[in-house]
C-alpha positions in Angstrom: -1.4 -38.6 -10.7 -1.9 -35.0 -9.4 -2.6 -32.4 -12.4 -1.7 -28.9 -11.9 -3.1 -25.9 -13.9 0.1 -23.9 -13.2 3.4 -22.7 -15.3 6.3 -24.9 -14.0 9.1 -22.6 -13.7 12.3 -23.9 -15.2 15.0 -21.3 -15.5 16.6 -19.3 -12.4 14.9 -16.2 -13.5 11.5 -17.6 -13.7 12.0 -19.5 -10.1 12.7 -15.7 -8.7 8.8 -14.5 -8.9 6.5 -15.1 -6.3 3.8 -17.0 -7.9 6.6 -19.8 -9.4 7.9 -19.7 -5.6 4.7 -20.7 -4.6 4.0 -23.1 -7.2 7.6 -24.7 -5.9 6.4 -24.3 -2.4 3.5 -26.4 -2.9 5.3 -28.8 -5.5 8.2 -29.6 -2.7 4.9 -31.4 -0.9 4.5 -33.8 -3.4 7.7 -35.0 -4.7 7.0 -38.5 -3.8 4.6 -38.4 -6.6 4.1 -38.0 -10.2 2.7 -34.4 -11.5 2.0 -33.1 -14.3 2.1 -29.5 -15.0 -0.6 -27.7 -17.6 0.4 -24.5 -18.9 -2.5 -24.0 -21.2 -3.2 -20.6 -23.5 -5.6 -19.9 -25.7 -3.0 -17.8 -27.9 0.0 -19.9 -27.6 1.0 -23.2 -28.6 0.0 -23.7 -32.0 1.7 -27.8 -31.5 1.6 -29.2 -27.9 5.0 -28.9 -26.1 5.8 -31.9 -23.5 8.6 -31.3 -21.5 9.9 -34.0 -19.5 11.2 -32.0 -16.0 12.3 -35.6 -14.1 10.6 -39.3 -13.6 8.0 -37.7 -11.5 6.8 -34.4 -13.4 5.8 -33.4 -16.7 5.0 -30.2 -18.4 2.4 -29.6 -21.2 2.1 -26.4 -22.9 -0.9 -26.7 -24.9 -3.7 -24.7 -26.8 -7.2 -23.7 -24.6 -8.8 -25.2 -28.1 -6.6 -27.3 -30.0 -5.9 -29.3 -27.4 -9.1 -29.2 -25.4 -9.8 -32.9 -25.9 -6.2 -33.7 -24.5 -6.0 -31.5 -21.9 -9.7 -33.5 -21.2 -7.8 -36.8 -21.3 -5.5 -35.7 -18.5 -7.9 -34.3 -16.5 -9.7 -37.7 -16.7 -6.5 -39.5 -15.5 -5.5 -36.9 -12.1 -6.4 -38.3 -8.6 -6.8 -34.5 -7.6 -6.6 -31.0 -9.6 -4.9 -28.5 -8.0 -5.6 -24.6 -9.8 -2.5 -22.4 -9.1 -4.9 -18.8 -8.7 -8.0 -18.0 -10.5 -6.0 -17.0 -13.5 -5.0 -20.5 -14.2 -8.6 -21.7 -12.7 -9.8 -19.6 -15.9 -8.2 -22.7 -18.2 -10.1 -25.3 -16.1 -13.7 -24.2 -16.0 -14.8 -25.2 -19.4 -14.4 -28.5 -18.5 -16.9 -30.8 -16.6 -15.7 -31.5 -12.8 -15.0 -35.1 -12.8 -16.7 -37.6 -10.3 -14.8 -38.5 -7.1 -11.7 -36.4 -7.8 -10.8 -33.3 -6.1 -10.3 -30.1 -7.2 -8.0 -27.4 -5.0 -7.7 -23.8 -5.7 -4.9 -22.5 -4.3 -5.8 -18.2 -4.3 -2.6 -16.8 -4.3 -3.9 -13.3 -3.8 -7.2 -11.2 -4.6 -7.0 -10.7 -8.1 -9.8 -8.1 -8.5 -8.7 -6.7 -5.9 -5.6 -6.3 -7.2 -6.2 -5.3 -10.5 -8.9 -2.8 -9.4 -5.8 -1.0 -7.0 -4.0 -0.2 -10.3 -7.0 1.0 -11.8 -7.8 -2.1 -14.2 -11.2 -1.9 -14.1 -12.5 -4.2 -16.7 -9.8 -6.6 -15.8 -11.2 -6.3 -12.3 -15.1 -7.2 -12.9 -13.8 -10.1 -15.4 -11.9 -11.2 -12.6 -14.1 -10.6 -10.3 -16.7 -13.0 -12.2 -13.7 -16.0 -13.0 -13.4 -15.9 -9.1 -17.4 -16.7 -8.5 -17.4 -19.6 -10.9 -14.2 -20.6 -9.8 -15.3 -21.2 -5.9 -18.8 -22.6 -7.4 -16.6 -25.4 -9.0 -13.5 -26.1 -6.4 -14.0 -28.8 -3.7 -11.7 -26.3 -1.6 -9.7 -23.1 -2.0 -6.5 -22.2 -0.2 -6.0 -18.9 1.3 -2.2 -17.3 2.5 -4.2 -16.0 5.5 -7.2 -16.3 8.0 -8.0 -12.5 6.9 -8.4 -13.9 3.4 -10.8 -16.1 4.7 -12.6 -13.6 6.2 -12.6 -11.9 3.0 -14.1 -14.5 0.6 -16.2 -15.3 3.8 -17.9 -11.9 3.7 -17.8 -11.3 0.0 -19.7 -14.7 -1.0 -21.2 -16.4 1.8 -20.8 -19.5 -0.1 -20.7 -23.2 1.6 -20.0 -24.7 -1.7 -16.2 -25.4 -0.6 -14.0 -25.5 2.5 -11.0 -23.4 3.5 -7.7 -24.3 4.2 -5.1 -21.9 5.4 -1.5 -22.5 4.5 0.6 -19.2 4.2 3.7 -18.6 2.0 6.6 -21.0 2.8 9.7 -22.1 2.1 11.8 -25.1 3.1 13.6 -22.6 5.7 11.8 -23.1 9.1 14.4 -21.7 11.7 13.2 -20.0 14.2 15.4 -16.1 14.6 18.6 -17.5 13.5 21.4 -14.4 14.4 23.9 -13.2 16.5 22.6 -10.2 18.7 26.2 -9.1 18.5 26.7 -9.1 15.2 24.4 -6.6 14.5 25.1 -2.8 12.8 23.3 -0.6 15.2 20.4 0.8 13.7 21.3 -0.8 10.1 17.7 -0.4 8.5 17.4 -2.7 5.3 15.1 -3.1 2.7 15.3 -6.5 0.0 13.3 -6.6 -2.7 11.6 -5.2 -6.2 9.6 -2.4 -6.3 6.2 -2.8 -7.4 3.5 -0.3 -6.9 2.4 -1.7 -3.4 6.1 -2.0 -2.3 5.8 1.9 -1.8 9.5 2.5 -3.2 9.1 6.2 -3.3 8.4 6.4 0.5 10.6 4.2 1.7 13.4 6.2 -0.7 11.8 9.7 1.0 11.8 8.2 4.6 15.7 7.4 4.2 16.3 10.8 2.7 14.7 12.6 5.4 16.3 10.8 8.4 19.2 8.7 7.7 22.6 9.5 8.8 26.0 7.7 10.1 24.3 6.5 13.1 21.1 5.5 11.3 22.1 4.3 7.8 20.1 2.5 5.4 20.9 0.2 2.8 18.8 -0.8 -0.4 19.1 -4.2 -2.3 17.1 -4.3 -5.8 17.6 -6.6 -8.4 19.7 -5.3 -11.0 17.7 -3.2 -13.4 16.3 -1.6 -10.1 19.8 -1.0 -9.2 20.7 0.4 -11.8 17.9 3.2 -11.9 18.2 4.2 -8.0 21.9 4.3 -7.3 22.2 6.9 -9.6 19.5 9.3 -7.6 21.3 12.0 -5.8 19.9 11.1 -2.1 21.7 11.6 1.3 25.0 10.0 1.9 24.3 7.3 4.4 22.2 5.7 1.9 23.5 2.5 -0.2 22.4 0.7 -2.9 23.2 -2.9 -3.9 22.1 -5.7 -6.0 23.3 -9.4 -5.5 22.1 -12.8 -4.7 20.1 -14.4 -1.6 23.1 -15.1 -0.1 24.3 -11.8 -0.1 21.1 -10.0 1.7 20.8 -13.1 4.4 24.1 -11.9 5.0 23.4 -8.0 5.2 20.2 -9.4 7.2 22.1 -11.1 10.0 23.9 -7.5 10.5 20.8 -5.5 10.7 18.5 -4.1 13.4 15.4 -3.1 11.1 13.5 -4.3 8.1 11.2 -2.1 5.7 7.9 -3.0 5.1 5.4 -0.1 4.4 2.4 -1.4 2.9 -0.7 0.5 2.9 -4.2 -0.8 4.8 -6.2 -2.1 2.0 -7.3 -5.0 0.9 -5.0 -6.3 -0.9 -2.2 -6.3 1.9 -4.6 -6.9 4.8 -5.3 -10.6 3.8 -1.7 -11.3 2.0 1.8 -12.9 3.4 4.8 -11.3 2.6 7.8 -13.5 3.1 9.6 -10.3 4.3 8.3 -10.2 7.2 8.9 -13.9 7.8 12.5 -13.5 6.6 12.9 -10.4 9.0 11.8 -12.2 11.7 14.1 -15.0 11.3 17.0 -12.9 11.4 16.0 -10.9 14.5 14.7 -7.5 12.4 12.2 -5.5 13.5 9.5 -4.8 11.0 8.8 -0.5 10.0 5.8 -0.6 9.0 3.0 2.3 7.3 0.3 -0.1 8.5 0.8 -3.0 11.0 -2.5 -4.5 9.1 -0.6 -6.9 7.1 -1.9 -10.6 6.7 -2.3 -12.5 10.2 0.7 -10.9 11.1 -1.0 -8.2 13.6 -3.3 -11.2 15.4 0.1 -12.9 16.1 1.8 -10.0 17.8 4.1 -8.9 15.7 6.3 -6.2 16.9 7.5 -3.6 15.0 8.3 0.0 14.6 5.9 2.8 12.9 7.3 5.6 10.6 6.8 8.2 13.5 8.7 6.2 16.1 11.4 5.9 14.1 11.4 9.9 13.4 11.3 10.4 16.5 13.8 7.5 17.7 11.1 6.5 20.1 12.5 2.3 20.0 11.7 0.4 22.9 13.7 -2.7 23.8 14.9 -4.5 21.2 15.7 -7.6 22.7 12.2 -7.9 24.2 10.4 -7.6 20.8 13.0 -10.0 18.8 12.1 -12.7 21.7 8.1 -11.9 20.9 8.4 -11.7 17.3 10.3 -15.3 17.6 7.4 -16.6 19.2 5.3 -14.9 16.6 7.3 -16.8 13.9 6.7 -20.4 15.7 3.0 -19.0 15.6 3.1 -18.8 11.6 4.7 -22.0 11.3 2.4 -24.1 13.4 -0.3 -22.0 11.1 1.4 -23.9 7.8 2.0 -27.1 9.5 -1.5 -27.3 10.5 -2.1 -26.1 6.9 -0.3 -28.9 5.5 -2.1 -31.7 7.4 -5.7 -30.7 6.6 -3.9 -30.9 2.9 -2.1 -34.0 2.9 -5.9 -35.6 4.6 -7.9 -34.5 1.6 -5.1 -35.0 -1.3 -4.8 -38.1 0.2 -1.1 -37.6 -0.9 1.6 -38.7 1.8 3.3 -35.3 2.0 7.0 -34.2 2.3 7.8 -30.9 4.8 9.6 -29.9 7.0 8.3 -29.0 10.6 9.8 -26.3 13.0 13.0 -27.3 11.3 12.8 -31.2 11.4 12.0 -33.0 8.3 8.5 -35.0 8.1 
């Protein structure tokens, strides 16, 4: 029985953040076996909620204190114990690491990092200490990228664990999947929300400055986003829509360029947006602010800076979709390799699918 410290996400809006993706990610690897899912607060859950999800997976909500001897028990029982960031790591490390069962973190992100980029300061040096005592007590973390192995590398110079690299996935592995002719010249699209390190505002500013009926751009937010930026008065070639996946794979498949400007810090050096996976699968060509973004730069990603897009300065098209495909089977030989090393120490028979066959 594998124990997860994780929420399991269980409505459609839950399932839409990147953290429950993840935790899906990683979940769709062991569905041959049974799981069980700690959500555990130590505000919430004044009586212990057990959810039964299917034969396979159950979900406790339970209380860091009421139910410490219970959430004990289960620990007890796991064959391994895998920690869905160091925020959920927080609810494990009161408890004694059990003999001869391993214990995963999977990082996610850099969480004081993170919290010290939107000025959370005290959030950041808690964080900063949960991290430490999280890596003294894991068997082995998990980064999203070789950079953030670098980073804990250089920030800890610990040998108390071993790294594993498996970046963000989903059960989509086609390689650039599109039709060459299908495509809106010069459609530039951007999907997605628009948190701080999204850089909204400048990707808004850039379409304001230099779209036009030959270099159009279109927006899709989710809904409450929508609803906020339609109604700025900007230039006319810009659009604004909101809809479901299906609906922006389908915009994808018609456009030439993706937006992607993320600023060089830390934070975005060692992550690995999706975005950039999904342009890549439907032959876009990343804009970026900064081409420092996860592994992405060591693989060869092509792509297109602010300036040369000013300045129409392009290049051939066709020859970076045909390197940025080859960056793509890069990445996933990165997760399958990822995967192996995992299913070896989980001793778990894993479920995934490789380069678009199933394993």
């Amino acid at each position: 029985m594998i124990v997860f410290f994780a929420p399991y996400p269980i409505n459609d809006e839950e399932k839409k953040g990147g953290l429950c993706q993840r935790i899906l990610s990683i979940d769709s690897l062991f569905e041959n076996h049974e799981r069980i899912y700690l959500t555990v607060s130590y505000t919430k859950y004044k009586k212990p909620e057990v959810i039964n999800i299917s034969d396979k997976i159950i979900v406790y909500r339970l209380n860091a204190l009421k139910d410490y001897f219970l959430i004990k028990k289960l620990i007890k029982k796991s064959s391994l114990i895998y920690l869905h960031t160091i925020g959920n790591a927080l609810k494990y490390l009161p408890y004694l690491k059990p003999e001869k069962i391993k214990v995963i973190c999977d990082m996610h992100g850099v969480v004081p990092e993170e919290c010290r980029m939107f000025n959370q300061k005290i959030k950041s040096f808690v964080f900063n200490i949960v991290e430490f005592l999280t890596l003294l007590k894991v068997d082995y973390i998990i980064c999203v990228s070789n950079n953030m192995v670098k980073h804990f590398d250089k920030k800890y110079r610990l040998n108390s664990f071993e790294k594993i690299v498996i970046p963000i996935f989903t059960r989509d592995r086609t390689s650039c999947n599109f039709d060459a002719d299908s495509k809106i010249k010069n459609l530039v699209i951007y999907a997605g929300g628009t948190q701080v390190w999204q850089n909204t505002s400048e990707m808004l500013d850039l379409a304001n400055d230099i779209s036009s009926e030959s270099l159009p751009f279109h927006f899709w937010f989710p809904e409450k986003d929508y609803k906020k930026y339609s109604n700025f008065n900007l230039n006319d070639n810009i659009y604004f829509s909101t809809g479901s996946n299906a609906d922006v794979i389908n915009d994808y498949m018609k456009s030439c360029y993706g937006l992607i400007l993320r600023d060089d810090n830390v934070v975005n050096n060692v992550a690995c947006p999706t975005k950039i996976v999904e342009y890549l699968q439907y032959g876009l060509i990343p804009i970026v602010k900064s081409k420092e973004i996860g592994d992405f730069s060591q693989l060869g990603l092509e792509y297109i800076t602010i300036f040369e897009i000013k300045n129409n300065v392009i290049g051939d098209l066709e020859l970076k979709r045909n390197i940025n495909n080859n960056v793509l089977i890069k990445f996933y030989k990165q997760i399958d390799n990822g995967i192996k090393k995992l299913e070896i120490i989980s001793g778990c028979e894993l479920k995934y699918i490789k380069l678009g066959k199933e394993i």
